[in-house]
C-alpha positions, 0 to 999 in steps of 0.5 A, a space after each residue: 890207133 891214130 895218134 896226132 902229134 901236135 909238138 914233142 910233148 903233146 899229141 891228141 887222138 880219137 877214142 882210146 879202148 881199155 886195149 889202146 893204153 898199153 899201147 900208149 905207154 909202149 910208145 912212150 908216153 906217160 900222160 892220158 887227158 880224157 877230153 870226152 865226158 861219159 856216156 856220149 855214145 853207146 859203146 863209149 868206155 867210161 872214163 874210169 876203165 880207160 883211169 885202171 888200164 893206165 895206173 896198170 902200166 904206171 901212166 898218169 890219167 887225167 878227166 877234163 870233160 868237155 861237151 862238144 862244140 862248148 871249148 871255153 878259153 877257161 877250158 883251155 888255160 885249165 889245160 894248159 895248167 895240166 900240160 905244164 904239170 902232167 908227166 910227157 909226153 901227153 896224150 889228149 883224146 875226144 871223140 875224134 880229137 877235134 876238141 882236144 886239138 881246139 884247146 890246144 889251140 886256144 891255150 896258146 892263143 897269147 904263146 903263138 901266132 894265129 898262122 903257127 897254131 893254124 899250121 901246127 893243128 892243119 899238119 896234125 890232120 885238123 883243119 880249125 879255121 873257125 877256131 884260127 877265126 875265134 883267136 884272131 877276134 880274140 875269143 869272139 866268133 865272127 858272125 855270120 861265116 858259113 861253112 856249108 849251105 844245103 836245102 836240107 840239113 838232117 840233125 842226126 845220122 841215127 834210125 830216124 835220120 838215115 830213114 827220112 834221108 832215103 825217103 827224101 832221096 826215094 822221092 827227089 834224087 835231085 835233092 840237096 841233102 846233108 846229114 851231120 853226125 860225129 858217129 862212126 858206126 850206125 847200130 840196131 838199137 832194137 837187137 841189143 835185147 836179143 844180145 843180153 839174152 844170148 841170141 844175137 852177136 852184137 856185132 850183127 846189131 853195127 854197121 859202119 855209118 859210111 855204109 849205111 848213108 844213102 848214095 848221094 847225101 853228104 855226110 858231115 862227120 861233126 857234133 852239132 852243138 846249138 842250132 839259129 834257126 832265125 838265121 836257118 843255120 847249126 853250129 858244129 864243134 870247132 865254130 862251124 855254121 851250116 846253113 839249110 833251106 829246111 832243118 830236120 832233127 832227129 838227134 836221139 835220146 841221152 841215156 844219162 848214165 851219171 844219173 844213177 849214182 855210182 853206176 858209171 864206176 861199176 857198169 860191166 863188172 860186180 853183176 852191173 850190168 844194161 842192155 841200153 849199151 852196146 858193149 854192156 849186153 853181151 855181159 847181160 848174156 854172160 851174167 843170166 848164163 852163169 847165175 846159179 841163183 840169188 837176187 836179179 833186180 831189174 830197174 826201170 827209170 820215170 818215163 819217157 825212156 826210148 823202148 819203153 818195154 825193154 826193161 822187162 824183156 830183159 826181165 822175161 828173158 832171163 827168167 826164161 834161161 834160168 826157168 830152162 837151166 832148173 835155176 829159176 826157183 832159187 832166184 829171188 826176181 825182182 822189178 823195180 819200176 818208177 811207173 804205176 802200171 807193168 805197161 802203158 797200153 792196158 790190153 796187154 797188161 794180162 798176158 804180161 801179168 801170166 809171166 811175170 807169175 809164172 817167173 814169181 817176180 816180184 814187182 815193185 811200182 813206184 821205186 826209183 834208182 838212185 845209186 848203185 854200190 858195185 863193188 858191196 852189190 847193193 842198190 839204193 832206191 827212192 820209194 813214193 808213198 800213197 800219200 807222196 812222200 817219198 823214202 828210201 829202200 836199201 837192197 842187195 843183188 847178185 845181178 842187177 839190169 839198170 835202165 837210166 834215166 833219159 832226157 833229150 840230148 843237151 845240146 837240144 834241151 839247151 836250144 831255142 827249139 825245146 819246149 819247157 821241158 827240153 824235148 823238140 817242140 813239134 805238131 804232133 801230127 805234121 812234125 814240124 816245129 810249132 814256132 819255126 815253120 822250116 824245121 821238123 823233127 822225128 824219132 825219139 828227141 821230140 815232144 810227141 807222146 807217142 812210143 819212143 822206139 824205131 818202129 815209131 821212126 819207120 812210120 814218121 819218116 816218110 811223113 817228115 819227107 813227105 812234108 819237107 818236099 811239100 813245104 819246098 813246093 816240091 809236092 803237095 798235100 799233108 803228111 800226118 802221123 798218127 802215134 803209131 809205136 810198136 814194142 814185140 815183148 819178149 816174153 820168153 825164148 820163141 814167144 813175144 807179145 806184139 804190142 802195137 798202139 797208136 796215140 792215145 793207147 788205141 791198139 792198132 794191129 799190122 795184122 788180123 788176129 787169125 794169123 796174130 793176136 798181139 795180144 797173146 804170146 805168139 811164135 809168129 811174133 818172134 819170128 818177126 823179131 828175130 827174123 824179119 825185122 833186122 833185114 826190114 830194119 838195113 834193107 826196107 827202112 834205112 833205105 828208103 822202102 816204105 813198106 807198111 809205111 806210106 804216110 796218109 796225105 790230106 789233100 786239102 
C-alpha cells in the first residue's frame, strides 16, 4: 500500500483492493472515502466489494464519486462535511490519489493559506500548483499556464496509442513525443476471451505501461480531462494544460457497467460473470468448469461494443467445455442480443449458425439488458416488437456472460471534438479530425464505422503516423484507411472462424483460401490466436513493426 498522510486525521492513497482493507484497519484507521466512481478501469474493484471488506473488519466506508479532473469546490466542502463527521483517522483514495489530495486542498481553501496547503500536499508526494493557482484566484483557472509543450500529444496510452507511438518513433526517432494515460498496466485486451475459457492466465494478457512505452516518448502519468483545441492544448487532473503541435487521441472505449442495473452490485459472485474485465474472466473459467447444468445466458448490448463478436465466443466456448465434459445436454443455452443478425458480416453467418445448433442455443434477437438481480439469479430484459413497441421479459440463470453497453469515454463525448452522438468526429479514410486540421484520431473511441478491435488499431496506426509526419512536413503523401477489422470467433476449443472484412462488410482475407478460408472453422485460425497473435501483439505492434500493415500512400 502507499499511503500519504496529509495531517493526523487525514491521508489519501492510490487504488485499495478488497486485501488492502484489513490492512487499513491494522493501521488504525477507521474511515475509507472512495473518490473513484466505478468501472474506471478494467481491473478496477467496485465500490461495493471495497464497502463489505470494511463493515467485516468494523471500518466506516464512504462513496463520493468524482470524474477525473471534475473536482468542484462544491465537491470539496461536501468532503469537508464527511472528514467533520466520519470516524479518524480517514483514509481517502482515487486512482492515484491526485483527486482525493485536490479536495483536500480545495476544502481548506478559507481554513489555511495557499503556501501551508501548498506545503502540506507537496510533502505528501503531490505536486498541485495548478490547484495552489485555482485557490489563489479564488476558484478560477488562470488561463493560458502550461504545463508541458511537445509536437505531438498521444491521448491514450492503450493498443492504439502505444501503436502509433512506435510507428511515429519507427519513422522520425527525432520526434517529440508524449503519451498521457493515468494506467499502470498496459493489457491485451483480445486474450481475455482466451481467459474465461480457461486457456490463458490472465497474468499473460498484463504487462506494466512503463515497460511497454516506446524508448524516448515521454509518459504523463494523468487523466486528461477536456481538450482546447483552438488553443492546441489538453487539460489533465489537477488543472493542467499541455500544449502540442499535433494531437492524437486514441483514449478507448467506456465500458458502462452502471448501464445494466444492479450488475456492479453482483459482478463476480451469484453466476454474474464478463470477460470484458480483466478480473471477472478468470470467474467465466471457474463458473463454465463447475456448471453441472441449468440455464447459462449470454448477453450482447446495442451496437457499437469494442469486439463485436466477443459475446459469442464466450457463448462458443463454454458450450464446448460443457459439450466435452457430457454437460451440454442438461443446459438450457441461451443468446440474448440487442441486434437483428448473429454477426455483422452476412458470409460467415452459416458456419456460425452450424454451432450455434449444434450447442442448441437459443437465440433471442432484439433483447436488451436492463438489470440483473444477482443474488435471487434473475435477469430483466427490454424486448423490441415488430411493430416497435417494446416489453419486458423476466428470466432466471444459473450463470449469466454480461456485455454493457458502451459509449465513448465522458471526457470525449463532453468535448468539442465529439460529434453528435459522442464519438471523435474524423475522416474516415485519413483519420483526422473533420474540424481541426492538427488532431487525428485511432482505435475505438472515433466515429468511423469500422470494427472496434486491435486488429482494426494495427492497420490505422501507421496510417495516423504516417499523416501526422506528413502533416508536419516531415513526409509526403497521404495515408488512407480502408476499415480493415479482424474478429477470430472462437467457435470451439481448436477451431476459429477468421472474420476479416473492410468498410462496408467487404470480406477481405490475409491469406488464400487453400491455406485458410475464413470462413470455415479452421485449426489454423486458432493457431494464429493462441499462438501467434499475442507475440505479434508485444513484439510487432506495440513496436513499431508493421508488419501486414504498411499504409497505402496516395501521392497526389
Amino acid at each position: 500500500m502507499d499511503v500519504h498522510s496529509l495531517t493526523p486525521d487525514v491521508s489519501v492513497s492510490p487504488q485499495i483492493s478488497v486485501a488492502d482493507v484489513s490492512t487499513l484497519q491494522t493501521l488504525g484507521f477507521r474511515s475509507i472515502v472512495s473518490h473513484r466512481p466505478d468501472a474506471e478501469a478494467p481491473d478496477q474493484p467496485n465500490f461495493e466489494e471495497i464497502a463489505q471488506a470494511a463493515k467485516a473488519v468494523g471500518l466506516k466506508a464512504v462513496h463520493q464519486p468524482v470524474p477525473a479532473g471534475q473536482a468542484s469546490d462544491r465537491q470539496a466542502a461536501d468532503f469537508a462535511a464527511l472528514l467533520a463527521e466520519l470516524p479518524k483517522p480517514v483514509l481517502a483514495y482515487c486512482r492515484t490519489g491526485t483527486r482525493s489530495a485536490t479536495l483536500w486542498a480545495l476544502s481548506q481553501a478559507n481554513t489555511l493559506s495557499v503556501a501551508e496547503i501548498e506545503r502540506t500536499t507537496a510533502k505528501a508526494g503531490y505536486e498541485l500548483k495548478a490547484v495552489m493557482r485555482r485557490i489563489a484566484n479564488a476558484g478560477k483557472v488562470a488561463p493560458g499556464v502550461v504545463e508541458a509543450e511537445h509536437t505531438v500529444v498521444i491521448v491514450g496510452g492503450g493498443a492504439a496509442g502505444i501503436a502509433v507511438a512506435s510507428s511515429l518513433r519507427a519513422r522520425d526517432p527525432s520526434l517529440d513525443i508524449a503519451i498521457i494515460d493515468p494506467a499502470d498496466v498496459h493489457y491485451y485486451q483480445p486474450g481475455w476471451t482466451l481467459v474465461g475459457a480457461g486457456v490463458f492466465d490472465s497474468g499473460d494478457t498484463a504487462r506494466t505501461m512503463a515497460s511497454r512505452v516506446p524508448r524516448g516518448v515521454r509518459w504523463l502519468k494523468a487523466p486528461v480531462v477536456a481538450f482546447e483545441p483552438d488553443s492546441h492544448a489538453v487539460v489533465l487532473e489537477g488543472c493542467r494544460r499541455v500544449r502540442y503541435q499535433r494531437l492524437v487521441v486514441c483514449p478507448g472505449i467506456k465500458v458502462d457497467w452502471h448501464g445494466v442495473e444492479g450488475l456492479v452490485e453482483t459482478m463476480g459472485q451469484n453466476g454474474v460473470t464478463s470477460n470484458y474485465h480483466f478480473d471477472l474472466a478468470p470467474y467465466t473459467a471457474e463458473l463454465v468448469k463447475t456448471l453441472r447444468g441449468g440455464k447459462a445466458l449470454f448477453t450482447q448490448p446495442p451496437m457499437p461494443i469494442k469486439c463485436a463478436g466477443a459475446p459469442q465466443k464466450a457463448m462458443y466456448l463454454s458450450c464446448d467445455t460443457w459439450r466435452r465434459n457430457g454437460t451440454l445436454h442438461n443446459t438450457q443455452v441461451q443468446f440474448f442480443s440487442a441486434g437483428t443478425a448473429l454477426f455483422g458480416v452476412p458470409d460467415y453467418v452459416p458456419a456460425l449458425m452450424k454451432y450455434v445448433e449444434a450447442y442448441g442455443v437459443d437465440l433471442r434477437f432484439g433483447h436488451t439488458l436492463r438489470s440483473v438481480d444477482g443474488p435471487r439469479r434473475r435477469a430483466v430484459f427490454e424486448r423490441v416488437l415488430p411493430d416497435g413497441s417494446r416489453e419486458t421479459v423476466e428470466t432466471d440463470f444459473d450463470m449469466i456472460h454480461v456485455v454493457p453497453p458502451q459509449t465513448a469515454p465522458d471526457f470525449v463525448r463532453a468535448s468539442p471534438l465529439a460529434d453528435v452522438a459522442g464519438w471523435i468526429d474524423i475522416d474516415a479514410s485519413t483519420l483526422r479530425h473533420k474540424r481541426y486540421e492538427h488532431i487525428y484520431a485511432l482505435g475505438d473511441a472515433t466515429s468511423t464505422t469500422n470494427a472496434k478491435t486491435a486488429a482494426a488499431a494495427r492497420k490505422q496506426a501507421p496510417v495516423v503516423a504516417h499523416n501526422v509526419l506528413a502533416s508536419l512536413g516531415r513526409a509526403s503523401g497521404l495515408a488512407t484507411y480502408d476499415g480493415y477489422g479482424s474478429c477470430p470467433l472462437t467457435v470451439e476449443r481448436g477451431k476459429v472462424v477468421l472474420a476479416e472484412f473492410l468498410y462496408g462488410g467487404m470480406v477481405a482475407p490475409s491469406f488464400p483460401a487453400w491455406l485458410l478460408d475464413g470462413t470455415r472453422p479452421s485449426r489454423l485460425a486458432w493457431f494464429l490466436k493462441e499462438r501467434i497473435l499475442p507475440p505479434l501483439y508485444w513484439d510487432g505492434m506495440l513496436k513499431g513493426r508493421e508488419w501486414l500493415a504498411r499504409p497505402v500512400l496516395d501521392d497526389r
